[in-house]
C-alpha positions as CSV (number, residue, x, y, z in Angstrom):
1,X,97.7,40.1,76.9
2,X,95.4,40.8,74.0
3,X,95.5,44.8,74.7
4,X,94.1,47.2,72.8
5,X,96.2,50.3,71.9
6,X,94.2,53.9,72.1
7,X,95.3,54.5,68.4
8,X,93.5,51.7,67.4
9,X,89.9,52.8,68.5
10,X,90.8,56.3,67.5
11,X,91.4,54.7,63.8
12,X,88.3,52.1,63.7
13,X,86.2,54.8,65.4
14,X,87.0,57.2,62.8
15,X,87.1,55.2,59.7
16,X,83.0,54.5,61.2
17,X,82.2,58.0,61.7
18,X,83.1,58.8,58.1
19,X,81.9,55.2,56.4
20,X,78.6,56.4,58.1
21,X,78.6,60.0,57.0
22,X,79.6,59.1,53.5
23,X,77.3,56.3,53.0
24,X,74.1,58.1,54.7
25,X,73.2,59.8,51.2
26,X,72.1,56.2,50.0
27,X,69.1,55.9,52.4
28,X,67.7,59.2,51.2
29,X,65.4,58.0,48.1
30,X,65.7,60.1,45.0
31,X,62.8,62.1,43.9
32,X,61.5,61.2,39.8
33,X,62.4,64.5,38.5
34,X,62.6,66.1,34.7
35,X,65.8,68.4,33.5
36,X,65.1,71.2,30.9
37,X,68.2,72.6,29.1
38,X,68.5,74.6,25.8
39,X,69.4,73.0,22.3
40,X,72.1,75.8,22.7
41,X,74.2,76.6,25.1
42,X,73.7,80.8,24.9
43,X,69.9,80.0,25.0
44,X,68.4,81.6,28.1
45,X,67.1,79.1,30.8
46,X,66.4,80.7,34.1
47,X,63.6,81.8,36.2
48,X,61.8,82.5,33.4
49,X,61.7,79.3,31.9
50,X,61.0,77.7,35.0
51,X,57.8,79.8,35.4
52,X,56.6,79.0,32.5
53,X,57.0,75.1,32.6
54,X,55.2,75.6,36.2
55,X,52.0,77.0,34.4
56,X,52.2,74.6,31.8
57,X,52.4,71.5,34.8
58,X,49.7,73.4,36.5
59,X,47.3,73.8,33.6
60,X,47.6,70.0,33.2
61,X,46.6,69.1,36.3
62,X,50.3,67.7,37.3
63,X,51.5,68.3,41.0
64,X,55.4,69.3,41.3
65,X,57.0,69.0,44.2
66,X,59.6,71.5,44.0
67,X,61.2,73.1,40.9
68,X,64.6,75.0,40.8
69,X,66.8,76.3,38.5
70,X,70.1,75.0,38.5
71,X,73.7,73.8,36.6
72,X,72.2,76.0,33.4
73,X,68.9,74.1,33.5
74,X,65.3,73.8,35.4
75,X,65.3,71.0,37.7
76,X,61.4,69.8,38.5
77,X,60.6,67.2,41.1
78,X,57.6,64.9,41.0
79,X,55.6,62.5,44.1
80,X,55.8,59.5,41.7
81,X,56.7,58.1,38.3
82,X,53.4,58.3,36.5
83,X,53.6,62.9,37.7
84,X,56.9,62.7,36.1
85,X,56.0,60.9,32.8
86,X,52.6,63.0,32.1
87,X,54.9,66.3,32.6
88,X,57.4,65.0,30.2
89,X,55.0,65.0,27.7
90,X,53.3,67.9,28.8
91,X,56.4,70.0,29.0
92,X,58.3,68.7,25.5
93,X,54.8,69.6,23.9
94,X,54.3,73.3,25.1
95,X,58.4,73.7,24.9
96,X,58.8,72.7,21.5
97,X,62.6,71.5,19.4
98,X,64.0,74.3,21.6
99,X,64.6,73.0,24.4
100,X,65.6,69.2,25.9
101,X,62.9,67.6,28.2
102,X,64.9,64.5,29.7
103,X,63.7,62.0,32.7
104,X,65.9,62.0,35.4
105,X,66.1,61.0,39.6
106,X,66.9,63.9,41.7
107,X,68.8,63.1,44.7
108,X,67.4,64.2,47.8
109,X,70.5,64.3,49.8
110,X,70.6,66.7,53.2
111,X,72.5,70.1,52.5
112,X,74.8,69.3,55.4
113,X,75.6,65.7,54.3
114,X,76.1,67.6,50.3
115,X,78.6,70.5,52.2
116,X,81.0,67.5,53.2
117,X,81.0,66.6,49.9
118,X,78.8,63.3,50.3
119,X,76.5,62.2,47.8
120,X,74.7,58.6,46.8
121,X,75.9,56.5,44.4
122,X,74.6,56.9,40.9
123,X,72.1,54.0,39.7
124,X,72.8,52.1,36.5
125,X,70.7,51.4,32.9
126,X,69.4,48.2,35.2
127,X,68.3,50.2,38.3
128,X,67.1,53.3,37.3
129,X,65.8,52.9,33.6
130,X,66.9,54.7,30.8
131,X,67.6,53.8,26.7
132,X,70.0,51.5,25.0
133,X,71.4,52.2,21.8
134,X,73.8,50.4,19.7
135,X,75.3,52.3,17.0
136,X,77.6,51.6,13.8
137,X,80.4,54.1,12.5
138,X,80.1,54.2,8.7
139,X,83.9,53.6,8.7
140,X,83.9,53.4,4.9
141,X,82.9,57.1,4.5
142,X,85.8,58.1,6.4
143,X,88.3,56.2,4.3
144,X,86.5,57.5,0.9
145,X,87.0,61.2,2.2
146,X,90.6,60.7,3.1
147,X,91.1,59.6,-0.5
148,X,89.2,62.2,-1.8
149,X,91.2,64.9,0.7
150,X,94.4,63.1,-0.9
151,X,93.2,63.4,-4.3
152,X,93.0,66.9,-4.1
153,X,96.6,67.1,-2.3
154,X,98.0,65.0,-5.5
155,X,96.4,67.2,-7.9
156,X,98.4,69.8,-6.7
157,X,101.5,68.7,-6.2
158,X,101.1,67.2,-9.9
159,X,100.8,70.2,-11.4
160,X,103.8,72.0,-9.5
161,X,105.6,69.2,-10.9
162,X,104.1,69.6,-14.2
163,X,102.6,66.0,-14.5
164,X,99.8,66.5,-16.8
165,X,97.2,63.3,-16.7
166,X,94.0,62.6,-18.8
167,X,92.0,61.3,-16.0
168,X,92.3,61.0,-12.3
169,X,89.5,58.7,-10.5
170,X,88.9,57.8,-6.7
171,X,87.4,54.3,-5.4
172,X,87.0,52.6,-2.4
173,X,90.3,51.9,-1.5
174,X,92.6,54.1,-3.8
175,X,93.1,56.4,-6.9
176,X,93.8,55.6,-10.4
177,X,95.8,58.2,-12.6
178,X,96.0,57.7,-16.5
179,X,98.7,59.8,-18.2
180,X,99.3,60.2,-21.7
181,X,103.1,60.5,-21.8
182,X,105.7,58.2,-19.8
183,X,107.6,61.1,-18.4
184,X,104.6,62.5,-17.0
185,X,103.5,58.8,-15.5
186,X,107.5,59.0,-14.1
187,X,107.3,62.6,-12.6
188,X,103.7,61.5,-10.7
189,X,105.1,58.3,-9.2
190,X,108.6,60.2,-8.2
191,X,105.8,62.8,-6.5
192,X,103.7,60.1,-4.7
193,X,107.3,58.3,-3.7
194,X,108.5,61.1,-2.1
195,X,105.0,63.2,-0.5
196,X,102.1,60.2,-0.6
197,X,103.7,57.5,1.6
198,X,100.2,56.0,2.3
199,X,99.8,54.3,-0.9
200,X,101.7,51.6,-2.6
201,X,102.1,52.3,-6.5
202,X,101.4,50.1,-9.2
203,X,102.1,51.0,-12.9
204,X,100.8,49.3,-15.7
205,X,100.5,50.1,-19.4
206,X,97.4,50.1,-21.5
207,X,97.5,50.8,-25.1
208,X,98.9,54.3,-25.8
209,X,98.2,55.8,-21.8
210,X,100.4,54.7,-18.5
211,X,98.2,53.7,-15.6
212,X,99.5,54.6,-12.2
213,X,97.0,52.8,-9.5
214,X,97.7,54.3,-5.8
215,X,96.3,51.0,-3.5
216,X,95.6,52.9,0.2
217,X,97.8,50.8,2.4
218,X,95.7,48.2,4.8
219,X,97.5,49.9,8.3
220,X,96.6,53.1,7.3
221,X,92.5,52.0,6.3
222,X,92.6,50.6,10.1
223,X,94.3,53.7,11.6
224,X,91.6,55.6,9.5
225,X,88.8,53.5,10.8
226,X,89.8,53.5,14.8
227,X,90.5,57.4,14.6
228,X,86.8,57.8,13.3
229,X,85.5,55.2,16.0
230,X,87.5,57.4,18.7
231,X,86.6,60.8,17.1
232,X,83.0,59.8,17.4
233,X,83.4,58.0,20.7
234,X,84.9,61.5,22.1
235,X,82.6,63.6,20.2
236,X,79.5,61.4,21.8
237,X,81.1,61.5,25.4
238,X,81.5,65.3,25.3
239,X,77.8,66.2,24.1
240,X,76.2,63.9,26.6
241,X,78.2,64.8,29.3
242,X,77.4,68.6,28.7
243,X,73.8,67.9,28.8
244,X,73.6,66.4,32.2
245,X,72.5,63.2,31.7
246,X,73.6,61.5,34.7
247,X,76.8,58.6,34.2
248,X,76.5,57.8,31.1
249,X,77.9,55.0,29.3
250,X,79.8,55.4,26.1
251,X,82.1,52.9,24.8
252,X,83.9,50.7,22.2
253,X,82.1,47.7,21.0
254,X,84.0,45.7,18.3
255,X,85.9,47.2,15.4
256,X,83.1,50.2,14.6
257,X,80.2,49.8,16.9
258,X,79.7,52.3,19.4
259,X,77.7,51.8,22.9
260,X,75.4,54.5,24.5
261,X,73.4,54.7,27.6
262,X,72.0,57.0,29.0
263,X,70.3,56.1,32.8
264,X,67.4,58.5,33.5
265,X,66.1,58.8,30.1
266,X,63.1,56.9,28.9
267,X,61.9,58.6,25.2
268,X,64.4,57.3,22.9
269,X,63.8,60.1,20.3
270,X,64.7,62.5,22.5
271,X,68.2,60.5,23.6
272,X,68.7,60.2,19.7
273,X,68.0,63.7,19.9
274,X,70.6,64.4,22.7
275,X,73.6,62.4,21.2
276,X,73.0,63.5,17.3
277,X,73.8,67.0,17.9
278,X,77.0,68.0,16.8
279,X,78.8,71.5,15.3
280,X,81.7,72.2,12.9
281,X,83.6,74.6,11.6
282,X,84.3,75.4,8.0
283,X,87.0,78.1,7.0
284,X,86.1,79.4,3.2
285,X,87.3,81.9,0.9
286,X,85.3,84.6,-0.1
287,X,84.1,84.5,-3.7
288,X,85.3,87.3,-6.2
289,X,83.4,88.6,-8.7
290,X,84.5,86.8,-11.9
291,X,85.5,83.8,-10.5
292,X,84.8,80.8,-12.3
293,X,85.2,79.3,-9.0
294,X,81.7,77.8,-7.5
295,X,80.0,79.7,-4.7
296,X,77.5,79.3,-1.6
297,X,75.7,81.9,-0.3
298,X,75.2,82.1,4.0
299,X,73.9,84.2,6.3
300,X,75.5,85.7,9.3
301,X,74.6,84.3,12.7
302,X,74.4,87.5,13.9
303,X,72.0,89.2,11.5
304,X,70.4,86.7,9.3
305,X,69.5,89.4,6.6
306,X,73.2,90.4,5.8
307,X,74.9,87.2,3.8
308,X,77.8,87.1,2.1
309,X,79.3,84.4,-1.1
310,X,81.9,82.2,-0.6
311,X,84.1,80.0,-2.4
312,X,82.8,75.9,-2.0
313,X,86.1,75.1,-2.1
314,X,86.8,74.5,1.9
315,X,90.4,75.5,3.3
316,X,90.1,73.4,6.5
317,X,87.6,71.9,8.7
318,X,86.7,71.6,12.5
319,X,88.4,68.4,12.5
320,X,91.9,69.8,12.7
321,X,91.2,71.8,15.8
322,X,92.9,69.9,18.7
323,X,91.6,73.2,21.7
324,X,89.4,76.1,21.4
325,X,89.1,78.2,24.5
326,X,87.6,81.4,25.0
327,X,89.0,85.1,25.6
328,X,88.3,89.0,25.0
329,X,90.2,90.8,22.3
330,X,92.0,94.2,21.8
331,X,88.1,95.6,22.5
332,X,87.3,94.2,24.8
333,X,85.0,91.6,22.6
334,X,84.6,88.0,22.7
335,X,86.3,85.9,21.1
336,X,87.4,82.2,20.2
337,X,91.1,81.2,20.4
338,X,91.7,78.6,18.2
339,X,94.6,75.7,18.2
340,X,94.9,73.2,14.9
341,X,96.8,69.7,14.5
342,X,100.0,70.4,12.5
343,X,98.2,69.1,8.9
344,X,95.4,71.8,9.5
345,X,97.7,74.6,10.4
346,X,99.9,73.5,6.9
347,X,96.7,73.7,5.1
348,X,95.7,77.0,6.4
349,X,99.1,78.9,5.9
350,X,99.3,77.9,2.6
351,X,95.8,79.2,2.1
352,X,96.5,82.7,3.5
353,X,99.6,83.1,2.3
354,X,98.4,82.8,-1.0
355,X,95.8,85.1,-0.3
356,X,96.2,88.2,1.9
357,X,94.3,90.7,1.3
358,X,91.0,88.2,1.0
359,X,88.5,87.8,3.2
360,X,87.9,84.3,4.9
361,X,85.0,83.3,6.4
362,X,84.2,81.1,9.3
363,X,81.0,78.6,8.7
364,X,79.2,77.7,11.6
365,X,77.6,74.0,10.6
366,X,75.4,72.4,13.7
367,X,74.1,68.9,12.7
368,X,71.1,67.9,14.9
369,X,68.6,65.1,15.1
370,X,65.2,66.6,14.9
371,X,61.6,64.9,15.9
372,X,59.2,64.8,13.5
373,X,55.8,63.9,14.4
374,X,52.8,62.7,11.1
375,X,50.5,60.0,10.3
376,X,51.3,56.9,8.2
377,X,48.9,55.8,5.4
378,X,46.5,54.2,7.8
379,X,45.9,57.1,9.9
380,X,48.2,55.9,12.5
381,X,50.7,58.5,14.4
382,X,54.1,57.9,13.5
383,X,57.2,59.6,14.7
384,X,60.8,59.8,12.8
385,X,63.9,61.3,13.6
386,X,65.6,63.1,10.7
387,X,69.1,64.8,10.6
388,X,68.9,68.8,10.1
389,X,72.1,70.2,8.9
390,X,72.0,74.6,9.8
391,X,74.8,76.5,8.1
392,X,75.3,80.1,9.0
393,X,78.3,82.7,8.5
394,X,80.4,83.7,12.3
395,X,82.6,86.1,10.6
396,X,83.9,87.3,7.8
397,X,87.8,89.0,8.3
398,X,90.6,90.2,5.8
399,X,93.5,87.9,6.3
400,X,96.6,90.7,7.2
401,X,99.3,87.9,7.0
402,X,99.6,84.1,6.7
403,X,97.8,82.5,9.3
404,X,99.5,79.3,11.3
405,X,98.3,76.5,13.7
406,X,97.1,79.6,16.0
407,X,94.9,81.9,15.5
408,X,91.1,84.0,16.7
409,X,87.6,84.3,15.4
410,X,86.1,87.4,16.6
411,X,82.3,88.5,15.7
412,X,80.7,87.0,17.6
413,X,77.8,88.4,20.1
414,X,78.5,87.7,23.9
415,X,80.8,85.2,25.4
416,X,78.0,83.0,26.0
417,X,77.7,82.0,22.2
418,X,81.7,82.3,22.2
419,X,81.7,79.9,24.9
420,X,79.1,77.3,23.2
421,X,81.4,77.1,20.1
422,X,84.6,76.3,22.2
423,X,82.4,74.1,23.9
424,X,81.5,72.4,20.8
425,X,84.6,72.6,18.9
426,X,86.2,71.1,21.8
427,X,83.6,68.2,21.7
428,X,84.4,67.6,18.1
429,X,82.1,66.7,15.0
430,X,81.2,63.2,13.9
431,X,84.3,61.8,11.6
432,X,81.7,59.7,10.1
433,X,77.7,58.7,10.0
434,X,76.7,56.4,12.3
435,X,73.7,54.4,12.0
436,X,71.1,52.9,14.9
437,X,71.3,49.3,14.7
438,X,69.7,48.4,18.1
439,X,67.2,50.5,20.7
440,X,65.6,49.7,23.6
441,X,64.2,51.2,26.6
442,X,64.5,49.8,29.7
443,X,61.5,51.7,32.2
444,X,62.0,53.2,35.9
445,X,59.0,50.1,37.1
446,X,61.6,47.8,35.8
447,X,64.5,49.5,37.4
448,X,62.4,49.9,40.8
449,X,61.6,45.9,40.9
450,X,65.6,45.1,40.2
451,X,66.4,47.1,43.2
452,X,63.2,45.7,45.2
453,X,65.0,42.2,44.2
454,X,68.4,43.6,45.1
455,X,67.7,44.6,48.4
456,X,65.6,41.6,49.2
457,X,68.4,39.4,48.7
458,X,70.8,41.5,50.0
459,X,68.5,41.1,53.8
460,X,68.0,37.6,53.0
461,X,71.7,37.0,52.5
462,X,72.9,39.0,55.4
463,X,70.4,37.2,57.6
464,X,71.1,33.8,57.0
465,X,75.1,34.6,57.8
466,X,74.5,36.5,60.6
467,X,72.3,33.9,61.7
468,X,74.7,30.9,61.3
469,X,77.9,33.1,62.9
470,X,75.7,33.1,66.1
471,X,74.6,29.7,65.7
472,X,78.3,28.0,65.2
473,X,80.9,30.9,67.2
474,X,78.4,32.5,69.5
475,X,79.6,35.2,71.3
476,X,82.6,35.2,68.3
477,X,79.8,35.1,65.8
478,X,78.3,38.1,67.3
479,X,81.6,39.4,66.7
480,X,81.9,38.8,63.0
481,X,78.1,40.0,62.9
482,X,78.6,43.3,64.0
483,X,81.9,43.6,61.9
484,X,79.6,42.3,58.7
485,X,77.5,45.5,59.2
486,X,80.6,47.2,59.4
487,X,82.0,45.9,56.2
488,X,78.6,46.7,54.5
489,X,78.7,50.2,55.6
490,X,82.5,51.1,54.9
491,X,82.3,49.5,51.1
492,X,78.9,52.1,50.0
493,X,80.9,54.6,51.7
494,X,83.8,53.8,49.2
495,X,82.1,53.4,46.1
496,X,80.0,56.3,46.9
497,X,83.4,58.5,47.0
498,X,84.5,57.2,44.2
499,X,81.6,58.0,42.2
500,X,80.8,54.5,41.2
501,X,77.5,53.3,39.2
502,X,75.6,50.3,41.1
503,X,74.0,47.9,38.9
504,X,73.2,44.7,39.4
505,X,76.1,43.2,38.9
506,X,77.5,45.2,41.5
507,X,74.5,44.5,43.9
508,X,75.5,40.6,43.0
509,X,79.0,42.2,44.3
510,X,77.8,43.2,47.7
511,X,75.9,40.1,48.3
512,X,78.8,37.4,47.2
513,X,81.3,39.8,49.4
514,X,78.9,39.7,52.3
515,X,79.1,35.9,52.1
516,X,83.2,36.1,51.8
517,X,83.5,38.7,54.4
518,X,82.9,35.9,57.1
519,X,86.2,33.3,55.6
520,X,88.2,35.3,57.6
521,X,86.1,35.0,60.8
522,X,85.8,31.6,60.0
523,X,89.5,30.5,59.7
524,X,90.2,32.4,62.9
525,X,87.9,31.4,65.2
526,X,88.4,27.5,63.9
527,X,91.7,28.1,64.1
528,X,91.2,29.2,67.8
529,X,89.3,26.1,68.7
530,X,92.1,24.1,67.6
531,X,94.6,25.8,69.7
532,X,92.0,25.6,72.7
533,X,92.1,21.9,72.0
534,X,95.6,21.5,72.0
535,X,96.0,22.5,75.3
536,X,96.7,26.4,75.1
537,X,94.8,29.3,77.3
538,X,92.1,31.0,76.1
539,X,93.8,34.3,76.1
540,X,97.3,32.4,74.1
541,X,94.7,30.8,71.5
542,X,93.3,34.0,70.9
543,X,96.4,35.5,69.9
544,X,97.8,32.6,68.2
545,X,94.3,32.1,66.1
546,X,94.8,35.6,64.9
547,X,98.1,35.5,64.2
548,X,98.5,31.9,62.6
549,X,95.9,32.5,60.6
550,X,96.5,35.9,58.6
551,X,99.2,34.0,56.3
552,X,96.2,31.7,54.8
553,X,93.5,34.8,54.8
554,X,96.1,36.9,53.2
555,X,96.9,34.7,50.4
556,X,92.7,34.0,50.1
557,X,92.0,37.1,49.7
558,X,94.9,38.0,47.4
559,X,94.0,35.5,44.6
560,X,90.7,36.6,44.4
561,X,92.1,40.4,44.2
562,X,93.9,39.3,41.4
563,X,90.7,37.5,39.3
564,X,88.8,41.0,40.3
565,X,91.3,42.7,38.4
566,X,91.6,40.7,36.1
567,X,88.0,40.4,35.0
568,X,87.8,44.7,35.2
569,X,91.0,44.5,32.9
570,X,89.6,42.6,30.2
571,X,85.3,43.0,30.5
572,X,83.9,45.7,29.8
573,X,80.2,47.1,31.8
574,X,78.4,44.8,33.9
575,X,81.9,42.8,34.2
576,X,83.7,45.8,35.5
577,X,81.3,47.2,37.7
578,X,80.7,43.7,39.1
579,X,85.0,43.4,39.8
580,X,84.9,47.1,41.1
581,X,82.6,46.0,43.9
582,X,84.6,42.8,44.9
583,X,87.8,44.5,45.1
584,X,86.6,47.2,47.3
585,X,84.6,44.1,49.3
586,X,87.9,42.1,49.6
587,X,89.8,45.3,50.9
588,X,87.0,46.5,53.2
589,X,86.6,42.7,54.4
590,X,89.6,42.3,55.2
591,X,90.0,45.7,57.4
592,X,86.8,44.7,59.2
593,X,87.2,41.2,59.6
594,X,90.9,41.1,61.2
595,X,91.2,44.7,62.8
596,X,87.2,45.3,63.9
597,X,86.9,41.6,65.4
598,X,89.6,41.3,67.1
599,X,88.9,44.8,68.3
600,X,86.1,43.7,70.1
601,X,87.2,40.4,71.5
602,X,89.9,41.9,73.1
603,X,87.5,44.6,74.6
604,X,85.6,41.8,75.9
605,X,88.7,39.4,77.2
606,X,91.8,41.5,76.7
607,X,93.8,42.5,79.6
608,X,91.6,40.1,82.4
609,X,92.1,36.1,83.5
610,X,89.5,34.2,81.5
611,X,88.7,30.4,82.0
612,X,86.4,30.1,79.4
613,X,85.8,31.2,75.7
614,X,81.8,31.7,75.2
615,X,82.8,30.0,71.3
């Protein structure tokens, strides 16, 4: 009675040899560390780079650990925090707007343990420092340049239809027509009935004119407003990510405020840096010679002394481009294969058809937020980050025939630059400003006594259960001990495979599933005792405490499932990192709790005549 089955030990066993392997990376400390990469992605960063910022560190007096070039960047490692702040500012100041000089923790993780695959789990805003920002989308922007973007549609399709007006004037929240005949007023709202099925028409008449006023409908200013919030939620998501900065956090926060932090980075000028740079496309017209159409003259990316006029008017922008990927053409030259949204490719075909035989260009815009550095009027050093806007020409190509939702650019140097503006076409411009409402830092001395405190009541925690399993089950309290440490071990091994962020909520996690991991134990080994008591042998009330009671731990540990997913359903960061750790503490718990302890009492009492339970 109470046997255990090979396939049993050959499953625990296992499951601890990989919980082990997996969760080994955590006790490896990371090293402070500072990441250079380019402003652009074609910018060279190699060996070279990494020599230099060695003399630079050495000049200064700073010791380095190690530095290595790696993932398109330099990678140097520092003994301590203070190294690793002097070389940030030693390094941005020698490097210059060019390149990105970001804080960051280096793991320090065994090449064997990295070859499986097995890496520590990343350390949140709380733990390992970083900057806070809280930004608002300028949602009103977007919904004025929609209405100016319709404005123009409706002044063409007004004269196809031959509706002259006197005056046509865009507000806030719609247009206003006045016409100076009725038919005409009649042909224009026929027009917006039929091809402008965003607005509600109202006519009115004043005097001698007909007023047609086009109100923007109220579910199309809030599918306006969340599709600028997402565009710049995406856009902001993509940059960061492509910089390196390690899990950041970039999310919703009410109808047009936007989250962002970034763990690792401690000079907020350079973060505003890092999430303010953005590129777009323009596709213009060249001008003709005796156009009364207004020009802007650019210079080509390529060769900044050859520049060429085109019209202002734009044909399309970079926000219709849904995928951009990159590819050699007919010579063997790189290009970028473009994709629009079906209003973009509309636009553009009616553009080229009207005009084969033109040339069109491609404007390159990259939006960027730039450090400035100056005194104030007392003499005191100030620094301000402004927004630099850099327009230059890609290419400049005769359109053959009418181009649709497909299409190339070609001209430009080496795949590398090809690949930088798929990169950032994919990423996607702003749809609208966005504004800093709220900043702060939080330091890696802060984020180094949070995990001091995290730890230290993680040992005190664990302690005092282990302590009172042994005092009230004994030998069965041992058990549950040893199956605690288990637990412990198999839930970092989780989250570290999935790739979660610890915080401090989630180290409040780990402590309240510590305590919970023991119910279990608890119910069983009670419910032994009673079964003891009512006259049953030790080896029957083993087996009937185990069995009896997995109904009650079962439905336990199911409701609190449920409130774990529940509160990562509807909070949002802390709240959801916090419910990620208690769901994968419940499921671990339970594995440990019913398999591993009664895996062990049966290797001490299985199979054998006992008299006496040591419980």
């Amino acid at each position: 009675m109470n046997r255990n089955s090979p396939w049993r030990y050959l499953v625990v066993l296992g499951v601890l040899a990989v919980s082990l392997i997996y969760a080994a990376p955590n006790l490896y400390a990371p090293d402070p560390a500072v990441q250079i990469t380019g402003q652009r992605t074609s910018q060279e960063v190699g060996e070279v780079l990494r020599a230099r910022a060695e003399k630079v560190l050495a000049e200064a007096g700073i010791p380095v650990l190690r530095a290595e070039v790696r993932q398109g960047g330099v990678l140097l490692r520092f003994p301590d925090a203070e190294a690793q702040l002097r070389a940030k500012e030693a390094l941005q100041a020698a490097l210059g707007e060019d390149f990105v000089v970001a804080l960051n923790l280096a793991p320090t993780t065994p090449a064997w343990l990295e070859a499986l695959g097995a890496r520590p789990m990343k350390l949140g805003l709380d733990l390992s420092g970083g900057v806070h920002f809280l930004l608002q989308v300028d949602t009103e922007k977007v919904v004025r340049k929609y209405l100016e973007s319709q404005a123009e549609e409706l002044k063409v399709a007004l004269r196809e239809a031959r509706a002259r007006y006197r005056r046509l004037e865009v507000d806030e929240r719609g247009i206003t027509l006045v016409f100076p005949r009725r038919e005409w007023h009649d042909a224009a709202r026929e027009v917006v009935r039929e091809r402008f099925r965003d607005f509600l028409p109202e006519s009115r008449e004043e005097g001698d004119t007909w007023v047609l006023r086009l109100n923007l409908l109220e579910a199309v200013v809030r599918e306006r407003e969340n599709y600028a919030v997402e565009q710049n939620l995406t856009t902001l998501r993509n940059r960061v990510n492509e910089l390196g900065v390690a899990e950041p956090v970039v999310q919703r926060q009410g109808r047009n405020r936007i989250v962002v932090e970034l763990p690792g980075i401690q000079d907020t000028a350079a973060a505003k840096r890092i999430i303010g740079k953005t590129a777009n496309l323009e596709f213009r017209l060249e001008w003709q010679p005796g156009s009364s159409e207004p020009w802007e003259e650019f210079a080509f990316r390529s060769d900044p002394k050859r520049k060429a006029r085109l019209e202002k008017r734009v044909v399309i922008t970079g926000d219709h481009v849904v995928h951009a990927s990159t590819g050699l053409d007919e010579n063997n030259l790189p290009q970028v294969n473009i994709t629009l949204d079906g209003e973009g490719g509309r636009k553009m075909n009616l553009a080229t058809r009207r005009n084969v035989g033109r040339n069109l260009g491609v404007v390159f815009i990259e939006s960027r937020s730039v450090v400035e550095h100056g005194v104030d009027e007392a003499g005191q050093p100030v620094t301000r980050v402004v927004q630099r806007e850099e327009k230059s020409l890609i290419n400049l190509a005769t359109i053959r025939s009418p181009l649709g939702v497909s299409f190339r650019i070609t001209g430009l140097d080496s795949m590398a630059e090809a690949a930088e503006l798929a990169l950032l076409l994919r990423a996607g411009a702003l749809a609208a400003p966005m504004y800093f409402v709220e900043e702060s830092t939080i330091g890696p001395s802060l984020g180094a006594e949070n995990i001091a405190k995290g730890l230290t009541s993680l040992k005190i925690g664990m302690a005092l259960v282990v302590l009172f399993m042994i005092a009230a089950y004994r030998l069965f309290g041992l058990f549950a001990d040893l199956a605690l440490a288990y637990n412990l071990v198999l839930l970092v091994a989780v989250m570290s495979l999935l790739g979660a962020t610890l915080t401090m909520p989630g180290m409040a996690g780990i402590v309240l599933t510590l305590g919970m991991a023991v119910d279990a134990n608890v119910l069983i080994f009670s419910r032994i005792k009673e079964e003891l008591k009512n006259g049953l042998s030790p080896q029957s009330a083993i087996a009937a405490g185990y069995d009896r009671a997995f109904v009650s731990i079962l439905d336990a540990n199911l409701t609190t499932l449920i409130v774990a997913l529940i509160l990562y359903a509807v909070g949002t960061g802390p709240v959801q990192g916090f419910a990620v750790v208690l769901a994968i503490g419940i499921l671990s718990s339970m594995f440990t709790a019913i398999t591993g302890t009664r895996l062990l009492v049966n290797l001490v009492y299985g199979g054998r005549r006992v008299e006496r339970l040591w419980l």
